[in-house]
Structures are given as structure tokens and as C-alpha cells.
N, C-alpha and C positions, 0 to 999 in steps of 0.2 A: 504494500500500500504506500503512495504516495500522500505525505498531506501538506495539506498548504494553509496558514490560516487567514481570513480574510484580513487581517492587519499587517500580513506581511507581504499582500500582493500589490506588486509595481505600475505605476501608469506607463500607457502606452501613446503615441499620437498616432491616429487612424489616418492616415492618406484621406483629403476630402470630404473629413469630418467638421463640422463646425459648432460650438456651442453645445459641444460634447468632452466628457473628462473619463476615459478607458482605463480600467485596469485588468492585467494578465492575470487571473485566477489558478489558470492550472497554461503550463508548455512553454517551453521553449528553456529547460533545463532538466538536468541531469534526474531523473527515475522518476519526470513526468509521463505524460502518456506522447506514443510512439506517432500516435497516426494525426491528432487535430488539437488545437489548443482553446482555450475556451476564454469568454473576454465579459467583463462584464461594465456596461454602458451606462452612463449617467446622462442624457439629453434636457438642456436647460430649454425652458417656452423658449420655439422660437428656432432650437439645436435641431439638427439635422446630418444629414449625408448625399451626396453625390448630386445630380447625376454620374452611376460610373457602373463597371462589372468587375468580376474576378473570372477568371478560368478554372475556378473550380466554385464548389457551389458552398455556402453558407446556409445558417438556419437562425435564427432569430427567437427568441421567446421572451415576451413581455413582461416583465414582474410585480410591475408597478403604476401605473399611466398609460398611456395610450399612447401608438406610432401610426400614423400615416405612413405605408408602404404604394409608393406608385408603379408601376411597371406596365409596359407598352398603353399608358393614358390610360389605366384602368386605378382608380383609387382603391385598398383596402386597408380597413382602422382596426390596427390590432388592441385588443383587451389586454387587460389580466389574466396572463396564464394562456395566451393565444400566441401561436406561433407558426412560421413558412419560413417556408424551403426556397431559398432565390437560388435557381438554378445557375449553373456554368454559364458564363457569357452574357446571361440576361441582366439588361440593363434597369434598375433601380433609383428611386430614390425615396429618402426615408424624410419624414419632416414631424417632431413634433410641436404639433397645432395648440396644444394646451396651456393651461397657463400653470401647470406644474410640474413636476421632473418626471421622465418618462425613466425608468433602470429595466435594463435590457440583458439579458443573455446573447452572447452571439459564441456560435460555433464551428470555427472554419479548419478545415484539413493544411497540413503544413502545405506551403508552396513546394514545390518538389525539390528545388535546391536546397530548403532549411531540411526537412526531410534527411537529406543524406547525410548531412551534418549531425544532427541529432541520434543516429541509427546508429 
């Protein structure tokens, strides 16, 4: 078992994140887990992400407030405890509309270069 406690996990800066404050929960060290690392998201009224993609796919889950998920012009407002799968390539953008902090799970597969490094 690997444990990590929430007071010891590090902030991250997310590429074409704004109005958002990430910290690394679990990955990207030594007798973490092998295959995807896990992030958890604080978006302030107003914080948001992208438009942008990844080449491999994420997954999101809500824990707290509400996200606006757009993808090909289609709105979808995630709940508490609701959560999607943004596939490889598809393009996204995340906005929250609210007027209080939206905290986020997000869960993405190492890029294949950190991958080998970690392995």
C-alpha cells in the first residue's frame, strides 16, 4: 500500500487552467501507482479550463459544486458525485458558472514518456 496524506500532497499548475489551484494526491513518485495519477481540483467562481485535448482520455468527478463540461457545443453541468469520461482527443472545456468553489477529482493515465520513467 501506498499512502499519501492529504496535507502532504503538492500543487500542480494544469496547462490552460485558470482560476484553479491542483494538487497531486496520488503519482508521479516512487511506490505510487504504475499506470495514472490522480489530481484533485479546486475551481474558484468564474475558474475554469481550456478550450484544449489530451491524447489520452481523463475522467473527472465532482465532489463538491458544480462544473460546466462543454464538448462539440453540447453543455453538460456536473453535480455532486457526477462524473465523465473526456475521451482521447476530444476537445473540452470546463467552466465553473457558480458562485462557489467547485473541488474536482480528475484522473489521467501517465503520458507515455513519464510512464517509462516511473516503470
Amino acid at each position: 500500500m501506498h499512502l499519501k496524506r492529504f496535507r502532504d500532497a503538492q500543487p500542480y499548475e494544469a496547462p490552460n487552467h485558470y482560476g484553479c489551484h491542483g494538487l497531486r494526491l496520488q503519482g508521479f513518485e516512487e511506490g505510487g501507482p504504475k499506470n495514472q495519477w490522480i489530481g484533485f481540483s479546486q475551481f474558484l467562481p468564474g475558474g475554469g479550463a481550456g478550450p484544449d485535448f489530451t491524447p489520452f482520455e481523463k475522467v473527472y468527478v465532482v465532489l463538491e459544486g458544480e462544473m460546466t463540461v462543454i464538448v462539440d457545443g453540447q453543455e453538460t453541468v456536473l453535480s455532486q458525485y457526477d462524473s465523465c469520461t473526456i475521451a482521447p482527443n476530444e476537445v473540452r472545456t470546463i467552466e465553473n458558472r457558480r458562485n462557489d468553489v467547485c473541488k474536482m477529482l480528475v484522473v489521467i493515465p501517465y503520458p507515455p514518456e513519464a510512464k517509462t520513467e516511473i516503470n
